[in-house]
N, C-alpha and C positions, 0 to 999 in steps of 0.2 A: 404160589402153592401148586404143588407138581400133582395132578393128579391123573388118571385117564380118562378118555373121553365120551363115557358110557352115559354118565348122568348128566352131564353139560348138554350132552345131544338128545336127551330124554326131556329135559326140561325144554329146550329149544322145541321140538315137539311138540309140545303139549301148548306152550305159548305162541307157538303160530311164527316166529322168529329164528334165525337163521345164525350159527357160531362161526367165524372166520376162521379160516385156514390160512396162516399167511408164511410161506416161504422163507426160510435162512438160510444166508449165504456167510455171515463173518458175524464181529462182535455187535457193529452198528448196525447190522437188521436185526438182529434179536432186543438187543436193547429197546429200538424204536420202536419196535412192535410192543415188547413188556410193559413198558412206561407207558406209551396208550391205552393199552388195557387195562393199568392200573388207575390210570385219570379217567377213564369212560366209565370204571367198575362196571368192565365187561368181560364174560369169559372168552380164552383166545385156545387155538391150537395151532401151536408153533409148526407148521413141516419141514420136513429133510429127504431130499431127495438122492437115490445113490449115490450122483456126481456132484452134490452139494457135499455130503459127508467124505466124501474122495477130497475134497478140495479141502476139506478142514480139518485131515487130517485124519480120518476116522470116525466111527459112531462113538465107541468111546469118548476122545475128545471132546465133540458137540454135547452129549451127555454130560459131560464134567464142565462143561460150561454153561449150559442150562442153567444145571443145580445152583452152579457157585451164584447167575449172577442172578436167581429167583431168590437167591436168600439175602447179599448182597444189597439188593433193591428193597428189602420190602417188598415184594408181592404179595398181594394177599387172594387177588382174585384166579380163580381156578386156570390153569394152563397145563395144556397135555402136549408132550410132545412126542411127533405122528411121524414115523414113516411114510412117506408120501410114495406112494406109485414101487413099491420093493416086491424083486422076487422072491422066491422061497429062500433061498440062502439067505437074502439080506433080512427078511424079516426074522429069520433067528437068530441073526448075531445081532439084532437091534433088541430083540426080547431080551439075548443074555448081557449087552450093554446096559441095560436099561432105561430106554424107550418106557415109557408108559402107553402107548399105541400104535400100532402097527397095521400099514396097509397092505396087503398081497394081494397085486393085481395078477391074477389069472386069465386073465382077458383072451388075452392071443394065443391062449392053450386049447385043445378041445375042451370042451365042458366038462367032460367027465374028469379030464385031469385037472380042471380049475377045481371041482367039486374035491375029489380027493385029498390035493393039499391043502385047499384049505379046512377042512376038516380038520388034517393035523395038525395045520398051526393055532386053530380056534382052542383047541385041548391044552395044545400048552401052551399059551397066551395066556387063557384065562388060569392057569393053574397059578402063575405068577400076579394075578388081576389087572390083565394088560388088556386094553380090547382092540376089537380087531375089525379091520375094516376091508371087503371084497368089493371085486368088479366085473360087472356082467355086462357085454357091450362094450368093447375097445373107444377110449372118449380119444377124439382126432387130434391131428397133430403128430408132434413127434417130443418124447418125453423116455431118455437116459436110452435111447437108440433104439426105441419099440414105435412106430410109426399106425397109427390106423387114419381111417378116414371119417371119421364120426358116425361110429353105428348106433342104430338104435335096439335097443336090449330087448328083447323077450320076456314078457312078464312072468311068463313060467317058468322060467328060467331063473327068474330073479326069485321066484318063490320056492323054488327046490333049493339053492344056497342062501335061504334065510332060513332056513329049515335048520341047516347046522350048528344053529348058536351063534352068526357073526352080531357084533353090534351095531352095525350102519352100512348100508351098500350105497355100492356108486354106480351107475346105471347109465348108458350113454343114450342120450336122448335129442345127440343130435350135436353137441358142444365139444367144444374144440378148445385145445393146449396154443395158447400162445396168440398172437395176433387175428382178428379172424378178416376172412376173405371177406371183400364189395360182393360178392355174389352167396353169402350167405344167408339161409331162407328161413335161420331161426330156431330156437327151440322146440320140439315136438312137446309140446304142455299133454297134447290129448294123450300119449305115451305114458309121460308122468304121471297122470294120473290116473291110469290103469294098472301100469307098476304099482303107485300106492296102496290102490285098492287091493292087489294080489298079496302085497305083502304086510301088511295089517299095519303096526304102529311102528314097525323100525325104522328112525331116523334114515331121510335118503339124502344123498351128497349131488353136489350141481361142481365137476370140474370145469377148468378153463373158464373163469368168472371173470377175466378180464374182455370187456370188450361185448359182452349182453346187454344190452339193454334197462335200463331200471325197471318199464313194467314187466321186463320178462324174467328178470329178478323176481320181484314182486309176487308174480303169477304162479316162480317156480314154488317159493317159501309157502306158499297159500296151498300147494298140492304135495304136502310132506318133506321137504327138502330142508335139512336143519342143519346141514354143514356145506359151503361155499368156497373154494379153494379160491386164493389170488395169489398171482406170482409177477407174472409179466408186468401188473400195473403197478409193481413197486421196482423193478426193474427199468421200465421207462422215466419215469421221475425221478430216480435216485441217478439216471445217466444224466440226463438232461439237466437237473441242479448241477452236477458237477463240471458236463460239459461248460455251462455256464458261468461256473465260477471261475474256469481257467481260461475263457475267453473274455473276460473281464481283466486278466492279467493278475489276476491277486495270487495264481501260484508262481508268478513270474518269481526266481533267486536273484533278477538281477534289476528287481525293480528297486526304486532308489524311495525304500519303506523300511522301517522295522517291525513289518507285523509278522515276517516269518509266513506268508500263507501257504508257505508249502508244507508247512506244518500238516502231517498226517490228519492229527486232529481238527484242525481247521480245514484239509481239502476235502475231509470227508462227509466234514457238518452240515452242509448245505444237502446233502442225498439223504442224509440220517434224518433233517427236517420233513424233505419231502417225502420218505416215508412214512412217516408220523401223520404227516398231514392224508396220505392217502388210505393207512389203516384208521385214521378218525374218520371219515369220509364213508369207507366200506361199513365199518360196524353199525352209522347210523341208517344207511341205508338196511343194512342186514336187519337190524330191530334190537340188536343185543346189548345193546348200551343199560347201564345200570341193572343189568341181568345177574348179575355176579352172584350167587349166595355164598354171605360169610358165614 
């Protein structure tokens, strides 16, 4: 059930619990992700990132895939699908594809002009009932060729563009895209929760969720955090199954078998597992299992 992700993050909110954000790259991540969230009856938010959408062709496409295979399945529990980390252009050709949510990270702009567009895309976002989600504080790493080094956000800052109507901010607070360093010193919680407090009830986002810690998980959800990005930690298991399966020889053509494992379908089932098994894994720890309202 396609929806945006305004009241999924309201309720996550209010329940103290946390909605997953989990990354698409082809058919079997979104699949594995969908069918989890349908067997957990949890709500999910599918993302798409520019150079994910580039690879698959388009936001169109991804859009027409979504839909086709939310109806296809059965789905019944609530899934919004998010532009993840989009500039200004992309977050309007993702509105006029039909995204149900859209993120415009303004991060690495001055402030004033992070303020400015997103202004204009909160207007016509919601004119279409898409919601929209901003960034104050560049979250570290390196993410579609915009590089920070994990800042940590300015609470006023983050209260002056809550001010414009967005529906969820991301707020760096010290977290990082993609693997994190032996020499990292951790989430700034005491940030978070001055951000919180500055900005009242707006659901806040915790990027780069691979590779925290669970009490700091934990700590973040507890200090308003109700959306959770993972990317990387379905990336590494879905390589590593596969690695695995073809070091076992089963996609060998010239193995003396008839099972065919080079069979598309079969090389790529053992990554499509392991991410099932790592978005079952994330959502119990998030809290949002049987969260779903039908």
């Amino acid at each position: 059930m396609l929806v945006n992700a305004t009241q999924m993050l309201k309720d996550a909110k209010a329940g103290h619990y946390a909605v997953g954000h989990f990354n698409i790259n082809n058919l079997e991540w979104t699949k594995a992700i969908l069918t989890t969230a349908q067997k957990l009856n949890s709500p999910v938010i599918l993302g798409v990132s520019m150079g994910a959408a580039k690879y698959m062709c388009g936001y169109d496409v991804v859009v027409a895939m979504v839909r086709a295979m939310d109806k296809d399945l059965g789905i019944t529990v609530p899934v919004a699908l998010h532009l993840d980390h989009g500039n200004f252009e992309a977050a309007k050709a993702c509105i006029e594809a039909g995204f149900t949510s859209v993120m415009f990270d303004g991060s690495s702009l001055p402030f004033e002009e992070n303020i400015e567009k997103t202004k204009e895309l909160v207007a016509l976002a919601h004119s279409k009932g898409i919601s929209v989600e901003a960034e104050v504080g560049a979250i570290g790493g390196t993410e579609d060729g915009v590089t920070a080094d994990g800042e940590v956000a300015d609470p006023e800052e983050c209260k002056k563009i809550v001010a414009l109507g967005i529906d969820f901010l991301a707020a760096g607070i010290g977290n990082i895209h993609g693997i994190y360093p032996k020499n990292w010193k951790g989430l700034h919680i005491d940030v978070l929760r001055k951000i919180n407090e500055a900005t009242g009830n707006i659901p806040l986002v915790l990027h780069g969720g691979t590779g925290i810690p669970d009490d700091q998980i934990v700590a973040a959800i507890h200090e308003g955090v109700s959306k959770i990005n993972v990317n990387t930690d379905c990336q590494l298991v879905f390589a590593q199954a596969t690695i695995d399966y073809c070091a076992a020889g089963k996609a060998n053509p010239t193995a003396d078998n008839l099972e065919k494992g080079y069979d598309p379908r079969k090389l790529l089932k053992p990554g499509y597992l392991a991410i099932q098994a790592k978005v079952e894994e994330k959502m119990k720890l998030f809290g949002s299992v049987g969260k779903a309202v039908k």
